[in-house]
N, C-alpha and C positions, 0 to 999 in steps of 0.2 A: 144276799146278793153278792156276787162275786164276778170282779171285773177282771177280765184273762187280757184286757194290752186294748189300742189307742189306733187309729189310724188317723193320719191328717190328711184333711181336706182340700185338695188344690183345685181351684176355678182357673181356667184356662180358655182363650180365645179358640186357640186352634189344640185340637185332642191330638191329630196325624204328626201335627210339629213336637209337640209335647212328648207325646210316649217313646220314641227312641231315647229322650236325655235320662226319663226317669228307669227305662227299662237296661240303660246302662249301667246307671248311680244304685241302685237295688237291686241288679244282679239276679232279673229274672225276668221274664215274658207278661205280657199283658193280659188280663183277662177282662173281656169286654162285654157290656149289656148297654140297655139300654132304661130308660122308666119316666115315664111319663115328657117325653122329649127330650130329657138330657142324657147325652151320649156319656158313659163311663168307661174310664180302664183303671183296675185294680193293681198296682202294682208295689208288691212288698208291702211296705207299711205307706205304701203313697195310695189318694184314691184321686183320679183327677176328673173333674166334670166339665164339661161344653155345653151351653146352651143359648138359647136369648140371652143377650144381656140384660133384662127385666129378671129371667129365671136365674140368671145366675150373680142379681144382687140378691136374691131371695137365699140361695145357697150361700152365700159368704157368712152371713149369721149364726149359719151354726159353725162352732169353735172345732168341733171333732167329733170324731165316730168312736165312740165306746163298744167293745166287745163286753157282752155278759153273757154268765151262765144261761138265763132265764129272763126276757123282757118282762113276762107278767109280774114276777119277784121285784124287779130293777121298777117297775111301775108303782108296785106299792109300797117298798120302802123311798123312792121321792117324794111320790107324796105327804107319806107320813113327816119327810124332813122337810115339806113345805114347798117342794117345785111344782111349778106346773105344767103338766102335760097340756103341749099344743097337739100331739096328733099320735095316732095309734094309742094301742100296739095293733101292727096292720103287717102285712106278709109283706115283703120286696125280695127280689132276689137275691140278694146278699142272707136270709133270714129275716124273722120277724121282726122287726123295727118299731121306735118309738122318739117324737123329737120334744127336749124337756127343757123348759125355763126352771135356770137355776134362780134362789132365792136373791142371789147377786147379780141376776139380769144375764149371765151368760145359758148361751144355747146349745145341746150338746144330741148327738145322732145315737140313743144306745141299739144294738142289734146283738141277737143271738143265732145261733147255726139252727135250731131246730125249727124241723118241717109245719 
């Protein structure tokens, strides 16, 4: 398993307000989806979400978005260290994603690029 870099998670009220501070501070343009009603922009190493605030107590939980080579890999060596997978490995637009109780109670987003 091999993790290539880290994106942080920012919950935000308002997404329209938000993306001009971050797409200045990062020094690059927004890229925007959407998934399962929360509104995303991708920007640099920032990922910022908008949703219900219901949805987006549920988002605060996880700590970060892990980039790895290979979710399936990233899936079977936490296990083997003892985490729990709460969900996937399942496609998103960003790549294949999977979200994982560390053995320390933290929450963490891994995702890889392949199709």
């Amino acid at each position: 398993m091999e993790i290539l870099g880290a994106t942080l998670r920012v919950c935000v009220d308002d997404l329209e307000t938000a993306i001009p501070f971050y797409e200045r501070l990062a020094g690059g343009r927004a890229q925007r989806f959407e998934r399962g009603g929360v509104q995303v922009a991708a920007i640099g190493c920032f990922l910022l979400m908008s949703a219900s605030p219901a949805e987006l107590e549920v988002l605060r939980k996880v700590a970060a978005t892990i980039a790895v080579t290979d979710v399936e890999e990233t899936h079977k060596v936490l296990t083997e260290l003892g985490a729990h997978i709460v969900a996937g490995p399942i496609a998103s637009p960003a790549g294949r994603n999977l979200i994982a109780l560390h053995p320390d109670g933290s929450v963490y987003e891994y995702v890889d690029r392949q199709a």
